[in-house]
C-alpha positions as CSV (number, residue, x, y, z in Angstrom):
1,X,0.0,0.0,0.0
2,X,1.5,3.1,-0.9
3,X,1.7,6.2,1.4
4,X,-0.3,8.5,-1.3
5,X,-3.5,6.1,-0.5
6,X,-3.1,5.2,2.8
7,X,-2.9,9.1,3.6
8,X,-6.0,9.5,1.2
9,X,-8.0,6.8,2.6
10,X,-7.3,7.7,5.9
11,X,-8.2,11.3,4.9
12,X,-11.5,10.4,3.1
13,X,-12.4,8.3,6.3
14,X,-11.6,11.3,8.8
15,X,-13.9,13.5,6.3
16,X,-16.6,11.1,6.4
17,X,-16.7,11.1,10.2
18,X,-16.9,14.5,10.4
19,X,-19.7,15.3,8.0
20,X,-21.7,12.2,10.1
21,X,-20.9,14.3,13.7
22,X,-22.2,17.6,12.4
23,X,-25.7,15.8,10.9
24,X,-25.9,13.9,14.0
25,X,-25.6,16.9,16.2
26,X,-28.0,18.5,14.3
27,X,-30.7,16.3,14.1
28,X,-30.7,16.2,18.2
29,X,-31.1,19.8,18.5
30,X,-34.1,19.9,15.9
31,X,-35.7,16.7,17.3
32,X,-35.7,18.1,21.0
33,X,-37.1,21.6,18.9
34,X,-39.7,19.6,17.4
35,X,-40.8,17.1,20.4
36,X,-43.0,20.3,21.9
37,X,-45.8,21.6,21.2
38,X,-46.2,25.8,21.4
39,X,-49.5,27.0,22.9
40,X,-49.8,31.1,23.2
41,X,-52.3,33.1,24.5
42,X,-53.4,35.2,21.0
43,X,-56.6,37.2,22.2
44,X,-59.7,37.2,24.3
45,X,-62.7,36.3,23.5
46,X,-65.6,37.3,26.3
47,X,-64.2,35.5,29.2
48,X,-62.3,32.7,27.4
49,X,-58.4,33.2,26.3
50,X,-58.3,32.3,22.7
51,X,-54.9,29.9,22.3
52,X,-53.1,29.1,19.6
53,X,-51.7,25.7,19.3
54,X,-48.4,25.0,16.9
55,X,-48.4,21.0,17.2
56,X,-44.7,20.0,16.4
57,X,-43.5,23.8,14.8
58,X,-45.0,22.7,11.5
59,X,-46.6,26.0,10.0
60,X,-50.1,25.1,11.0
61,X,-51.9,26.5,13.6
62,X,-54.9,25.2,15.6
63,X,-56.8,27.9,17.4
64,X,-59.4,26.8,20.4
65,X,-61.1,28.3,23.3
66,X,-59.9,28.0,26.7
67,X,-63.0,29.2,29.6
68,X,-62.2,28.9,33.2
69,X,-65.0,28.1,35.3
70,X,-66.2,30.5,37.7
71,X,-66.5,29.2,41.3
C-alpha cells in the first residue's frame, strides 16, 4: 500500500466522520425543537383566552377556546 493512498483513505475516512458528527448533532437539537408543542395566548374572547396551538413547529396553527370556570 502506498503512502499516497493510505494518507487519502485515511483522509476520506476522517472526512466522512466528520460530516456524520455535524448531521448527528444537528438532528438532536431539531428533534428536541420539534418534540413540543407551542400553545400562546393570541386574544380574548368574552371571558375565554383564545390559544393558539403550533403541534410539532410545522406552519399550521390550531386555534381553540380555553373558559375557566367561575367558582
Amino acid at each position: 500500500m502506498t503512502p499516497e493512498f493510505r494518507n487519502g483513505f485515511a483522509f476520506s475516512i476522517a472526512i466522512t466522520g466528520a460530516a456524520f458528527l455535524i448531521i448527528a448533532g444537528l438532528a438532536s437539537v431539531t428533534q428536541t425543537d420539534i418534540d413540543q408543542p407551542s400553545f400562546e395566548v393570541v386574544d380574548k374572547y368574552k371571558e375565554c383566552d383564545v390559544v393558539r396551538y403550533a403541534p410539532h413547529q410545522v406552519a399550521e396553527y390550531k386555534y381553540f377556546l380555553y373558559c375557566e370556570k367561575n367558582k
